[in-house]
C-alpha positions as CSV (number, residue, x, y, z in Angstrom):
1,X,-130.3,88.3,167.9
2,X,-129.9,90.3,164.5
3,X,-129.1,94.3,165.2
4,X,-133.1,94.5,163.3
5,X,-134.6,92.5,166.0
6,X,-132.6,94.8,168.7
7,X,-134.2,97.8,167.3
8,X,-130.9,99.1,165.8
9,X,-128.6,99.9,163.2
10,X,-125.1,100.0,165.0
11,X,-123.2,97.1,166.9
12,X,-119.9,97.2,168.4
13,X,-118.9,93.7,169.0
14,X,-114.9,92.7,170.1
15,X,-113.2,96.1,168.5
16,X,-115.8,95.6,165.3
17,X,-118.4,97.9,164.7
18,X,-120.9,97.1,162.0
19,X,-123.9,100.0,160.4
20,X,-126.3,98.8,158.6
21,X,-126.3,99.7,154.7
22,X,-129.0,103.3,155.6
23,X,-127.4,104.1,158.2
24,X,-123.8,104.5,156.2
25,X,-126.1,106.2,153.7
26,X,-127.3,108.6,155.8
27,X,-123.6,109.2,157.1
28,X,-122.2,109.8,153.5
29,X,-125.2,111.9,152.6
30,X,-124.1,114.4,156.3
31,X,-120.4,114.2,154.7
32,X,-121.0,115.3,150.9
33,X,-123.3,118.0,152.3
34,X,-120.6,119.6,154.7
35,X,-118.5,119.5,151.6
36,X,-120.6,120.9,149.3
37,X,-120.9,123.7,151.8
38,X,-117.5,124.2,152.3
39,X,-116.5,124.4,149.1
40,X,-119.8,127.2,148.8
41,X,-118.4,128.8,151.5
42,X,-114.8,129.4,150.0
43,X,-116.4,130.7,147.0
44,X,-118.3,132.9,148.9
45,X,-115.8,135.1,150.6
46,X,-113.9,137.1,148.0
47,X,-109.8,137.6,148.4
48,X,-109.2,141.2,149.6
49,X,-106.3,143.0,151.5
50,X,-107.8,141.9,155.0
51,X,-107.1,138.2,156.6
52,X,-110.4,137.4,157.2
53,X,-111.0,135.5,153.6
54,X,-108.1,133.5,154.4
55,X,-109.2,132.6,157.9
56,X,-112.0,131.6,156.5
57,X,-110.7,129.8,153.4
58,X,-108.6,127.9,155.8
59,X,-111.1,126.7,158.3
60,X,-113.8,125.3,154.9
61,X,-110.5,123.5,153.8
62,X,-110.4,121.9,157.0
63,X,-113.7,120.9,157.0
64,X,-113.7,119.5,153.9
65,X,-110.9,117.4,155.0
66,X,-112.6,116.1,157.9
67,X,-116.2,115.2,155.8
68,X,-113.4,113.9,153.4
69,X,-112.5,111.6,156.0
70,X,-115.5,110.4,157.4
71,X,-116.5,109.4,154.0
72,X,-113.2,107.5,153.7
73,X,-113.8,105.6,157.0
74,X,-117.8,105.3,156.5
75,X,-117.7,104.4,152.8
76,X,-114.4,103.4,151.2
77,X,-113.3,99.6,152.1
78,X,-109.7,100.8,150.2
79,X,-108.9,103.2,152.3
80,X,-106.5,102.0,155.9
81,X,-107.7,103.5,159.0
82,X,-104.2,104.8,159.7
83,X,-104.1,107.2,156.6
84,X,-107.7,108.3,157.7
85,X,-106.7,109.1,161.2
86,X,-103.6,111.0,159.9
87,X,-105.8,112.9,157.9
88,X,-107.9,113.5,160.5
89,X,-105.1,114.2,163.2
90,X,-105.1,111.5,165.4
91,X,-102.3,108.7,165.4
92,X,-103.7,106.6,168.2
93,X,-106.3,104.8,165.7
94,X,-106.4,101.2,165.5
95,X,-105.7,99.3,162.2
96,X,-109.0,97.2,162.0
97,X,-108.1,93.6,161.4
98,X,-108.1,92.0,158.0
């Protein structure tokens, strides 16, 4: 039975999960608006004598890393899941077969 005639657009079979083509869309589209934001977000806090610009400077970095990532793993066939998850900050990630 195809994942269409199942009513969706995600399948984990034996370690492999396969999205269908809208779905990854709709996952890339989440993952360049969170960086668009974040990169609005360091431009809108001006550097001043306080931490607070760099606290928050710090954390938009970060999540631009992490949308970043999730378009890395979601959209980019070059990129090895092991660089991903060290980007990300985990090490226990599984190389997917070849």
């Amino acid at each position: 039975m195809s994942q269409e005639q199942k009513g969706t657009d995600l399948e984990e079979r034996d370690g492999v999960v396969t999205m269908s083509k809208g779905r990854q869309l709709v996952a890339l589209e989440a993952a360049w608006e969170i960086e668009a934001l974040c990169n609005t977000l360091r431009n809108a806090v001006a550097p001043n004598d306080d931490m607070e610009h760099l606290v928050v400077r710090g954390l938009a970095l970060r999540i631009r890393e992490l949308a970043r990532a999730a378009m890395s793993a979601t959209g980019d066939e070059v990129s090895r899941t092991r660089d991903i998850a060290r980007r990300v900050g985990c090490d226990d990630a599984e190389e997917a077969p070849a």
